[in-house]
C-alpha positions, 0 to 999 in steps of 0.5 A: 258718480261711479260706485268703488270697485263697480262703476270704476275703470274696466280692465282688459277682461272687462272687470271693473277696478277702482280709480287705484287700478287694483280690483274693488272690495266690499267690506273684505270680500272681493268683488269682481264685477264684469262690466256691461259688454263682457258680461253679455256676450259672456252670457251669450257663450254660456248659452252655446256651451249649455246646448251642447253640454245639456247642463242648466244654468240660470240668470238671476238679475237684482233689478234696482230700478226700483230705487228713485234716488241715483245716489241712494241706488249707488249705494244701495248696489255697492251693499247688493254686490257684497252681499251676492258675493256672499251668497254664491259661489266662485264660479258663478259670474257676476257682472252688469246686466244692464250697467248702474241699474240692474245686476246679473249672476250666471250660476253655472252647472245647475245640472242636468235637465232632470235636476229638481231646479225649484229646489235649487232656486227656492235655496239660491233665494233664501241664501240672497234674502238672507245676505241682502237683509244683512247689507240692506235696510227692509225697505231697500230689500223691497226695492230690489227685484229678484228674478230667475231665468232658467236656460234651456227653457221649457219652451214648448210651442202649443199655446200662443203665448210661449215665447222665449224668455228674452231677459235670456237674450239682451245679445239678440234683441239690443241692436247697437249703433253699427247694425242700426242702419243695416237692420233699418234698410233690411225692413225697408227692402222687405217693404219695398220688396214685397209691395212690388212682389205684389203688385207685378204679380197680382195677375199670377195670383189671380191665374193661380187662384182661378186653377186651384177653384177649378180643379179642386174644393176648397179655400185658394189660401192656406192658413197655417199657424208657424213659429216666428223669431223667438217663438211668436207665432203668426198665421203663415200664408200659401196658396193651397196645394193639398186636399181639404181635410188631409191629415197631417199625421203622415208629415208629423211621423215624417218630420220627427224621424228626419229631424231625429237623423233616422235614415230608416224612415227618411225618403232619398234621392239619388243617395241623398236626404230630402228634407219634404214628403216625395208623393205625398197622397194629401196634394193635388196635381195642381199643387204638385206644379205649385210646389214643385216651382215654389208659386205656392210660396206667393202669398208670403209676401203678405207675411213681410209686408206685415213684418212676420217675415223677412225676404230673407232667412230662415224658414218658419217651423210647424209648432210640431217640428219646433218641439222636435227640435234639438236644444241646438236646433232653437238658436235658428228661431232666435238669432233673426227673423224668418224669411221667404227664402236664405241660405239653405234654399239656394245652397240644396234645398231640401237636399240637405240634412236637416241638421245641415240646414240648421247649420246654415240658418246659424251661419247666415244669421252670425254673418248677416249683411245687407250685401249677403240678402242681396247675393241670396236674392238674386240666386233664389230665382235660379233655385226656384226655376231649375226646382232643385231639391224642391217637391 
């Protein structure tokens, strides 16, 4: 059973008209509801255009799970879109979150990062309190959640636990039926790929754990906490190729001058950016070969087999460059999972730009295909062997 004017039919720009084909109404306010699809991918945009435009937004979703009965939570929505009508302004977006169930408002321009938002929110809720209880019975009013999702988000990664705020990304995390196949063989190869990685090359890792024992103290693996997708982080493995107790201060003040695009303070090669430290004093001589042919990368593949990693994608941040990261810079952490290797490994490498590098991370992701995992697979052979861009 459709509610007037909300679950009606749903014209060419995605809002919802009632069975008479004009735009529905609520008691004389006119209600134009973007159904389910447009209004996510809606939200998607408002996302981009903040990264560039540095201004906040903020969704607000009117959860009305909470209401059992299916023909009361009708009705119940019918008076909850005449009362978010009131209560925001016409160029706010309103529209289906999550279709008969929970509602959302994309209130635009919020401003600047410098603007007081708990002020702003904590009068958005009055406003919204005070409408709903105008349509809404008190017991209906506490069955409807009301939540806020600030965008960008404070995400700082020093604690384990700040992760993205997924309501942010129902684009990302809903996999529709024409990429569940796809996204189901992916996981597949990263099983199959990475349990064959380890068992062919189980007599390399035992020849490289030996060398490294050998020639200098310390633990063979090195564990590193990195950022994953959507800000998880996990223990990131390789095999060590620095010295015991090395600080990482030099790398940090390296890491933050190239990803804030001063030429002055990055190292070059033949004219050229470097995205890794040449002659850094912290590896070893073993480790320079290591690097140099990517073996240090070896115990990744334990990384996808538990499914932190993919084969394929982007490769994981320090928490220390992930805070340096533009607002921009965070969508390669969000749009897919990160891998052993991608785009950027085997189109430069650390001969790239970091903003460059960004740049391809976005493109593999929004253009992801199983046949594009395989083309960068069978180049990333060729990019480890002629160690091109790598140090």
């Amino acid at each position: 059973m459709g509610i007037p004017g909300l679950n009606g039919i749903v014209d060419s720009r995605g809002h919802t008209k009632n069975e008479s084909g004009a735009n529905g109404s609520v008691d004389g306010h006119h209600s134009s509801i973007l159904a389910e699809e447009p209004f996510i991918r809606l939200l998607s945009l408002e996302r981009r255009r903040t990264e560039r435009s540095r201004r906040q937004f903020v969704l607000m979703l009117l959860d009305a799970q909470g209401v059992s009965d299916p023909e009361k939570r009708e009705k119940v929505l019918l008076k909850l879109a005449s009362a978010v009508s009131c209560a925001t302004r016409e160029t706010d977006v309103q529209g289906w979150y999550t279709k008969s169930c929970i509602m959302g408002v994309i209130l635009t321009d919020i401003g600047p990062a410098d603007t007081d938002i708990d002020a702003a929110l904590s009068a958005m809720q009055i406003r919204i309190g005070s409408a709903l209880r105008r349509e809404l019975t008190l017991r209906q009013v506490n069955e409807i959640h009301i939540s806020f999702h600030l965008f960008p988000e404070k995400w700082h990664c020093e604690g384990p636990d700040n992760v993205a705020d997924s309501k942010l990304y129902p684009d990302l995390l809903r996999v529709d039926g024409s990429r569940r196949l796809p996204r189901t063989i992916k996981r597949a190869m990263d099983i199959a790929g990475s349990a064959m990685a380890l068992i062919f090359l189980s007599p390399l890792f035992v020849l490289i754990s030996m060398a490294i024992k050998l020639t200098s103290k310390g633990p063979v693996i090195f564990r590193q906490r990195r950022v994953g997708q959507f800000g998880v982080s996990f223990t990131f493995l390789k095999f060590r190729s620095m010295y015991i107790g090395s600080d990482p201060k030099i790398h940090q003040d390296y890491v933050r001058s190239f990803i804030s695009g001063r030429p002055d303070s990055v190292s070059h090669n033949n004219g050229g950016p470097v995205y890794k430290l040449r002659d850094d004093p912290r590896i070893t001589p073993l480790g320079r070969v290591l690097r140099k042919t990517s073996l240090d990368e070896l115990p990744q593949f334990f990384n996808v087999l538990r499914g932190d990693m993919s084969l394929v994608g982007p490769r994981p941040p320090v928490p220390y460059e992930f805070n340096s990261y533009d607002k921009w810079h965070r969508s390669r952490l969000l749009e897919t999972k990160p891998g052993i290797t991608g785009l950027w490994q085997v189109s430069g490498r650390s001969k790239t730009t970091f903003d460059d590098m960004v740049r391809l991370d976005l493109r593999y992701a929004r253009t992801w295909s199983l046949w594009l995992d395989i083309k960068i697979l069978l180049k990333t052979p060729w990019a480890v062997f002629s160690g091109e861009g790598a140090y």
